[in-house]
C-alpha positions, 0 to 999 in steps of 0.5 A, spaced: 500 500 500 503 507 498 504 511 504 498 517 500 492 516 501 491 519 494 495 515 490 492 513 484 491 505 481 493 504 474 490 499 471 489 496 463 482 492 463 481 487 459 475 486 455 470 482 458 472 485 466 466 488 469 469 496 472 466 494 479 469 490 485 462 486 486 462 479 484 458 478 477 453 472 475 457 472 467 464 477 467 470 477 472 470 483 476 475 488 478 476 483 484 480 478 480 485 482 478 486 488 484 487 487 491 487 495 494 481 496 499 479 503 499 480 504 491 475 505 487 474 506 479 474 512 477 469 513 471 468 507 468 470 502 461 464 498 458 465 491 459 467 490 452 471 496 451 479 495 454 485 499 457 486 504 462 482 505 468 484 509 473 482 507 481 482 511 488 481 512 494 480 520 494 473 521 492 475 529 490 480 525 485 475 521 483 471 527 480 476 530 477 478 525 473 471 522 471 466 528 472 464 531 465 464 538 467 471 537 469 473 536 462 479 530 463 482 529 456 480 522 455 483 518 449 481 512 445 483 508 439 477 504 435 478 499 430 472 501 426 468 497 420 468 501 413 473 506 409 476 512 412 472 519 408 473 525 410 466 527 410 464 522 416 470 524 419 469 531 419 462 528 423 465 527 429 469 533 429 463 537 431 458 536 436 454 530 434 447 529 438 447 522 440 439 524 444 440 524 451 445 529 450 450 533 445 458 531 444 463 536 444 467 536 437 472 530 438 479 530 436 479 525 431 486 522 426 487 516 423 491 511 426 497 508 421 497 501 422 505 501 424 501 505 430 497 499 432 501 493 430 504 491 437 497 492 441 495 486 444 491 481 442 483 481 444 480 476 448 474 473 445 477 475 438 473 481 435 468 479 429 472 480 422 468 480 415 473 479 408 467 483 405 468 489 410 475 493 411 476 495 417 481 502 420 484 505 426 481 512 429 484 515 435 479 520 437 480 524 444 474 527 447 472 530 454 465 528 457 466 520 457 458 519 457 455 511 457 459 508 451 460 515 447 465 513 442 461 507 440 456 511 440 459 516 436 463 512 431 456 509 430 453 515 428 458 517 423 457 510 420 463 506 423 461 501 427 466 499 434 469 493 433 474 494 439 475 500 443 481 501 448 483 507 452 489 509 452 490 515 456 486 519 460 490 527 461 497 526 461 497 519 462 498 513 457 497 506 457 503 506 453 509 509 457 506 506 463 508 499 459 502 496 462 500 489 460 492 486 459 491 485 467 496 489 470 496 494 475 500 499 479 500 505 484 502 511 481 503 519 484 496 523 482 501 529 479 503 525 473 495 526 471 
């Protein structure tokens, strides 16, 4: 255990974990991999969805990072089926509304496959049709709302194939060099 009280947990989430400590009926929950009494998730991922959830014990750190109001950058990278085009790109540069509420524009690039060539590989595989291409995005958004950038690149015509967080702030998954499952303390100032 660190010596603060507000330290953060670090965790990359596999797809399929549920983002809560209490036992469920189908997925494995955050109890098969952290044992941090006190520490509680930060916002949340989707079960389908994987990598970085961050975890404390400071409830005021918990709404700073996971609040919308607050404004935390957070990033993802989504493999989504069809063809890159600018005009439904540009679709999720503006605000888009998804019914229960209107996103803020997003930053959105196109992820080259050098970029993603050493992510892991998903377990359970996702779904691949020959007869539909495939491409990565990397979309980086602020309000983080219940499954928004499924919804979002569902919107503009892309659906989710996989979807992984990579940072939230400054924060990173990959200079935090974690694995699938993996986990650890680190200082609240490097957010």
């Amino acid at each position: 255990m660190p010596d603060t009280p507000t330290a953060l947990i670090a965790f990359n989430k596999p797809c399929g974990v549920i983002s809560q400590f209490s036992p469920h009926e189908t997925h494995t929950s955050l109890k098969d991999y952290i044992d941090a009494p006190g520490y509680y998730p930060a916002g949340r991922l989707d079960t389908d969805s994987e990598g970085l959830l961050l975890l404390t014990s400071d409830g005021r750190l918990q709404a700073r990072i996971a609040e919308p109001r607050h404004g935390k950058q957070k990033t993802y990278w989504a493999q989504v089926e069809g063809s890159p085009s600018d005009d439904r790109l540009a679709l999720l540069r503006q605000p888009m509304d998804l019914g229960d509420f209107i996103t803020r524009p997003a930053q959105v690039r196109l992820l080259a496959p050098e970029e993603t060539a050493s992510l892991w590989p998903r377990t359970p595989p996702i779904r691949v049709r020959k007869s539909v291409p495939d491409f990565w995005l990397e979309l980086r958004i602020h309000e983080g709302k219940n499954r928004q950038v499924r919804r979002m690149t569902a919107r503009a015509g892309y659906p989710c194939l996989r979807l992984i967080r990579t940072a939230i702030g400054r924060l990173d998954l990959h200079t935090l060099d974690l694995a699938p499952g993996q986990w650890r303390f680190i200082p609240p100032n490097l957010l």
